[in-house]
PLY file of the C-alpha trace (Angstrom):
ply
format ascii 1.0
element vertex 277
property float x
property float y
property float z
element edge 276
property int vertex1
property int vertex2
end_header
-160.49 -201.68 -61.35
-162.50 -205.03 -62.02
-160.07 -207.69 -60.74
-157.96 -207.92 -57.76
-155.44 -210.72 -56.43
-153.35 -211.01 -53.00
-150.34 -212.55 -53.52
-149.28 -215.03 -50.68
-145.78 -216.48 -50.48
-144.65 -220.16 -48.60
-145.96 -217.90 -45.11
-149.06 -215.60 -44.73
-149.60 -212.48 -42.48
-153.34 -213.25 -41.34
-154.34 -209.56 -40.24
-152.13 -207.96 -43.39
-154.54 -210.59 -45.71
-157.40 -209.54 -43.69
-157.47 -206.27 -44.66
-157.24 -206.89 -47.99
-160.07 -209.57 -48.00
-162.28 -206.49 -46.10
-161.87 -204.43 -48.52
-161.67 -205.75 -51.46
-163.80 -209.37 -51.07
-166.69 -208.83 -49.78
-169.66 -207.73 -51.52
-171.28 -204.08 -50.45
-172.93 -203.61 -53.61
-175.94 -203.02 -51.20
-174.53 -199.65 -50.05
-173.49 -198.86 -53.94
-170.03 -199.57 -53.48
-168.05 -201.30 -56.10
-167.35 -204.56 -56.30
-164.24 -207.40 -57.10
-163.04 -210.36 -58.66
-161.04 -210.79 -56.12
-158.62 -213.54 -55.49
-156.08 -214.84 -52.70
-153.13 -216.65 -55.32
-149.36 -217.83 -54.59
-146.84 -220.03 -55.47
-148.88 -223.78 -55.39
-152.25 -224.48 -54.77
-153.06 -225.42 -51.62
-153.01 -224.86 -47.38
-150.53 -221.82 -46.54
-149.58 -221.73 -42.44
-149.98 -218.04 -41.36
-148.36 -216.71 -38.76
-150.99 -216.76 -36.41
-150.94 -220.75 -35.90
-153.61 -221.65 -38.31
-153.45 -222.05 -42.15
-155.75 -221.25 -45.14
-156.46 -222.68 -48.03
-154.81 -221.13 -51.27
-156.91 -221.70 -54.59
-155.02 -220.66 -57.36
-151.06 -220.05 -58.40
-149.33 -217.26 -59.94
-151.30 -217.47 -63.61
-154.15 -215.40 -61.78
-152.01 -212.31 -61.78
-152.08 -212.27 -64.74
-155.82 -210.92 -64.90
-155.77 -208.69 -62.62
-156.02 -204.87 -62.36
-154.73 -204.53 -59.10
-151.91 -206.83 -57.41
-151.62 -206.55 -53.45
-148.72 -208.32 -51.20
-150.12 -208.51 -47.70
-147.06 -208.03 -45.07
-144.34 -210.80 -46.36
-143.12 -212.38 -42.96
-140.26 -213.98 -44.82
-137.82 -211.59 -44.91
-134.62 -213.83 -44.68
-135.41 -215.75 -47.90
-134.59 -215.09 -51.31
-137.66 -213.69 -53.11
-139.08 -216.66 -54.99
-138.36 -216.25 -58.79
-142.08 -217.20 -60.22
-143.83 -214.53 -57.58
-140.93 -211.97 -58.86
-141.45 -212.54 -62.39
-145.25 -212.64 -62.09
-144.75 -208.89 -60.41
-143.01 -207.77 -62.73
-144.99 -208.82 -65.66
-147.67 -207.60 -63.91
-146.09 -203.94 -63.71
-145.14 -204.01 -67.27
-148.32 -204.40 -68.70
-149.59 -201.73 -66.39
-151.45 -203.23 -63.07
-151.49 -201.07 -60.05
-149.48 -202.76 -57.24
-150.20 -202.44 -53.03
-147.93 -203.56 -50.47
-149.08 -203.82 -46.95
-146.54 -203.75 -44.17
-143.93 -205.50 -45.02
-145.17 -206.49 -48.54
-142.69 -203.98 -49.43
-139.75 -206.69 -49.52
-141.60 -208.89 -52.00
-141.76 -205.67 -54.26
-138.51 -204.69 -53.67
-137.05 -208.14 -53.99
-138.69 -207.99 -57.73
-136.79 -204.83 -58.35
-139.74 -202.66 -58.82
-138.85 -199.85 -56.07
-135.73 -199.27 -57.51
-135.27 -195.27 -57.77
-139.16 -195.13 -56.24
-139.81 -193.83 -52.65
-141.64 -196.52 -50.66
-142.06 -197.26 -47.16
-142.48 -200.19 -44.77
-143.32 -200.83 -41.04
-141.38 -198.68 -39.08
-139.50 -201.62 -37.18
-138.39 -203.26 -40.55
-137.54 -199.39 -42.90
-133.68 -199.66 -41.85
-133.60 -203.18 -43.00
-135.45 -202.45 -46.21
-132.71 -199.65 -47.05
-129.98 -201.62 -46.24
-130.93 -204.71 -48.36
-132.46 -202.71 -50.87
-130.17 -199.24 -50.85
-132.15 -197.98 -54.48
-135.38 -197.68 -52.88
-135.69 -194.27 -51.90
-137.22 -195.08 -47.91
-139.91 -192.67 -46.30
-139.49 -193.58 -42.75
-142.11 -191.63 -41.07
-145.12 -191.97 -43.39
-148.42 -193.57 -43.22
-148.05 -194.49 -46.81
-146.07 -193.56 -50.37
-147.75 -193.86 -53.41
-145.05 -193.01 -56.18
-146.56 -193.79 -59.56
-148.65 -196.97 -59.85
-146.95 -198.41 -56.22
-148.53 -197.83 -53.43
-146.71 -199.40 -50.19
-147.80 -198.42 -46.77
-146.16 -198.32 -43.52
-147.20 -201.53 -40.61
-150.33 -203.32 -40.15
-153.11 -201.26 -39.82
-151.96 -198.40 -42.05
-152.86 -200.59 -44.84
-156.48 -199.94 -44.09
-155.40 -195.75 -44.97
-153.25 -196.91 -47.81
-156.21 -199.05 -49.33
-158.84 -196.25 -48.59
-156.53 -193.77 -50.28
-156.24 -195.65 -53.75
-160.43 -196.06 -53.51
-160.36 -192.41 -53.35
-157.93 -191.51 -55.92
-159.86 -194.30 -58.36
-163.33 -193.64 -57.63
-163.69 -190.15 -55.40
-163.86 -189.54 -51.93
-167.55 -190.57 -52.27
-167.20 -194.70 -52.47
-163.81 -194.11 -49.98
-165.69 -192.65 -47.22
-168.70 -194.89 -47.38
-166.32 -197.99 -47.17
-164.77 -196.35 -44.22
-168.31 -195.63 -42.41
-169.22 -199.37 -43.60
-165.89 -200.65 -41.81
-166.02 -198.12 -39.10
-162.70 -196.84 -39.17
-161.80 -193.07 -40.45
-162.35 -191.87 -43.22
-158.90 -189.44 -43.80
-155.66 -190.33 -42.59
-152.82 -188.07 -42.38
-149.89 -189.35 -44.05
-147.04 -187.00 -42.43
-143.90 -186.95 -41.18
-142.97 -187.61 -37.61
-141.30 -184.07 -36.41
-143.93 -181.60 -38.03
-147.04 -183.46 -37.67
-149.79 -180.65 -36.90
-153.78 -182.20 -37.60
-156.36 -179.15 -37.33
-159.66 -180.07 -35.82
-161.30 -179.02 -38.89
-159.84 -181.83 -40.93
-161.43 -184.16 -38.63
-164.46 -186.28 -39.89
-164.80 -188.45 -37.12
-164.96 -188.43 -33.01
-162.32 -190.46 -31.16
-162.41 -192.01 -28.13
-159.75 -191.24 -25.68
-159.15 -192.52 -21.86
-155.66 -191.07 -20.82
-154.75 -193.58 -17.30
-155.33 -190.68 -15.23
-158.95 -190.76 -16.35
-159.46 -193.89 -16.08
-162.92 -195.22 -15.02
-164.32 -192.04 -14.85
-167.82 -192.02 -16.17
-167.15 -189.88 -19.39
-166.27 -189.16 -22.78
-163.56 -187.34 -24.09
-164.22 -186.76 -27.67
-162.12 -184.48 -30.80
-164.96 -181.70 -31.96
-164.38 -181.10 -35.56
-165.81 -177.79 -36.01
-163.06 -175.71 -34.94
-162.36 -173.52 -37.79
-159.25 -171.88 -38.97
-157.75 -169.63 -36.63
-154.64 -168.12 -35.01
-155.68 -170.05 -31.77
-157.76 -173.56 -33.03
-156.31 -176.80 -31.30
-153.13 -178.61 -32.53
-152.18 -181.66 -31.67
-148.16 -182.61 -32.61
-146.32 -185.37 -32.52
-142.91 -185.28 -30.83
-139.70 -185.97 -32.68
-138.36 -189.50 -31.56
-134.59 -189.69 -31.83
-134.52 -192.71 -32.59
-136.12 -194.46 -35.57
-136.26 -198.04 -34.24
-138.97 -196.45 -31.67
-142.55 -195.55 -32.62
-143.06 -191.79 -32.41
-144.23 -190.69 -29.05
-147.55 -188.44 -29.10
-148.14 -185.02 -26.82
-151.39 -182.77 -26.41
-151.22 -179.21 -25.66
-153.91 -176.65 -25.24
-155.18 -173.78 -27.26
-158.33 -171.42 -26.83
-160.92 -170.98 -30.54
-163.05 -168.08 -30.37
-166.65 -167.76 -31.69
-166.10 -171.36 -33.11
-168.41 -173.94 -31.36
-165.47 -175.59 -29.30
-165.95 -175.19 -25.29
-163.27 -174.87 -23.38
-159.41 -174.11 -24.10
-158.16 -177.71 -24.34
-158.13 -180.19 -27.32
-160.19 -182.58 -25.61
-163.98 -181.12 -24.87
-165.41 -183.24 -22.32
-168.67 -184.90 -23.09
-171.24 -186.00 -20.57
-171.54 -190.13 -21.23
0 1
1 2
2 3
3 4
4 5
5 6
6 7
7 8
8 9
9 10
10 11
11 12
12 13
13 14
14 15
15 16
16 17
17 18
18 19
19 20
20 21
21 22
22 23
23 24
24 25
25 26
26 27
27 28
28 29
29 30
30 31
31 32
32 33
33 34
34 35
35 36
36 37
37 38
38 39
39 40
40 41
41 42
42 43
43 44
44 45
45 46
46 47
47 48
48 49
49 50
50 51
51 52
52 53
53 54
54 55
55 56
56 57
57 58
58 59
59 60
60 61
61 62
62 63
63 64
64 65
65 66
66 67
67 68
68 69
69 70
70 71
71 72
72 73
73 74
74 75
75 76
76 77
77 78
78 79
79 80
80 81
81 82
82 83
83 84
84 85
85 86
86 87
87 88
88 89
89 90
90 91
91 92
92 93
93 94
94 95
95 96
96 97
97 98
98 99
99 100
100 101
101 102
102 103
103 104
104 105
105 106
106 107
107 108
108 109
109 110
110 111
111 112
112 113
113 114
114 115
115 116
116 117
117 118
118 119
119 120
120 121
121 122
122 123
123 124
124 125
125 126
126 127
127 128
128 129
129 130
130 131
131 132
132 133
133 134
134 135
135 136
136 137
137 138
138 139
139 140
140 141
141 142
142 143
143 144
144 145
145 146
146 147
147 148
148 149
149 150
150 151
151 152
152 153
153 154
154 155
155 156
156 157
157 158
158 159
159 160
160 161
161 162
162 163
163 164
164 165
165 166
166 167
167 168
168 169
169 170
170 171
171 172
172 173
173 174
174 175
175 176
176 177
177 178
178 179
179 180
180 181
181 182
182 183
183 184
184 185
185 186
186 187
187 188
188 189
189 190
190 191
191 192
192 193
193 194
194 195
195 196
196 197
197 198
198 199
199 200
200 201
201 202
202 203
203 204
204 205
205 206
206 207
207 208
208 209
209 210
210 211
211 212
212 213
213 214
214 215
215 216
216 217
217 218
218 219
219 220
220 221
221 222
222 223
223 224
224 225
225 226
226 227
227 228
228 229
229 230
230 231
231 232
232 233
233 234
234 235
235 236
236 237
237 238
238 239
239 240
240 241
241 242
242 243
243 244
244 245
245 246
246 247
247 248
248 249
249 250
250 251
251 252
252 253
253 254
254 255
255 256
256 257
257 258
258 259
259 260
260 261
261 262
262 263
263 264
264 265
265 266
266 267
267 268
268 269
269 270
270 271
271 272
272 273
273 274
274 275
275 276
């Protein structure tokens, strides 16, 4: 995967292009990670307003597509609008002569709007997955997903789950390797769980990193509540699960209970081992 290009339509989600410019258009060929030709295209040459109140500068149309390995759609804030014919057409060329595609957030329309989720899961931000299904009923919606990858789409669910959805095609094209020393080099984790809402269970074990956590009734208390990830597998290691929300407009709501783990290297019987700062 040699060339990349972010396709931007008449509007541009800034954060949703961000990501895509972190990953993918900078040069880390210091740390031995690979590197790009990477590209921000769209319909005309030219300034694009985002939707953050400033506007960048777009240097090359649709033909660059054509070139490149990998085709991402940042979040597509137009959602009201007919798809524009050239960016569908470019897609779909761009499928059929076997480019990987990406959609961020709501990036998912553009693909959709192209016809290229038909009979393929997919998913979107949570806010936005009933509106997908309804305009697009043939996509097959995962509503409760960090991201789908069905064949050569990968779409992921709102804003910064493009950051897992990106890290996740690194790994599957050059190992876990490059992925997690991108994620060190960006600072963010390294392994995201991608799983659904009511049965979400994450075992210490599978976590690489420590996370910071100040519940309010902790609050400026002068400590650190970290995960430990060396609990191994037992009938009593930590769980943490996320609570069924009955309503899918809502993001899911997140509880903690406790658990002992014997002979394991984790003090104390609650999830969170406290730490002095």
């Amino acid at each position: 995967m040699d060339s990349v290009a972010a396709v931007v339509g008449s509007r541009v989600a800034s954060f949703e292009l961000g990501i895509l410019c972190q990953i993918f258009g900078l040069d880390r060929s210091d740390d031995g990670l690979p590197t790009y030709d990477f590209a921000v295209c769209g319909q005309r040459p030219g300034l694009v307003p985002t939707t953050s109140g400033f506007s960048i500068e777009v240097t090359h149309g649709l033909d660059r597509i054509a070139e490149a390995d990998l085709v991402a759609v940042p979040a597509w804030p137009d959602l009201d609008a007919p798809l524009d014919e050239g960016v569908a057409t470019a897609l779909r060329e761009a499928s059929e002569r076997g480019a990987a595609l990406l959609a961020i957030c709501t990036g998912a329309f553009a693909l959709a709007g192209a016809g290229l989720l038909d009979g393929r899961r997919a998913t979107t931000h949570w806010q936005f997955t009933e509106r997908l299904a309804r305009q697009f009923p043939r996509v097959q919606i995962e509503r409760d997903v960090l991201y789908v990858s069905d064949g050569p789409i990968l779409t992921s669910a709102g804003a910064a789950a493009g950051i897992d959805a990106c890290l996740h095609m690194l790994r599957s094209v050059y190992g876990s390797a490059t992925a997690n020393a991108l994620a060190r080099r960006m600072v963010v984790p390294a392994t995201a769980m991608a799983v659904r809402r009511s049965t979400w269970s994450c075992h210490c074990r599978r976590l690489r990193w420590a996370i910071r956590v100040w519940p309010p009734c902790w609050i400026g208390q002068p400590s650190t509540w970290t995960v430990r990830s060396r609990c191994r597998r037992s009938p009593s290691r930590p769980r943490c699960h996320r609570a069924a929300s009955p309503d899918t407009s809502s993001p899911p709501r997140v509880r903690h209970r406790t658990a002992g783990c014997s002979n394991n290297g984790f003090s104390g019987r609650s999830f969170y081992s406290r730490r002095p700062a």
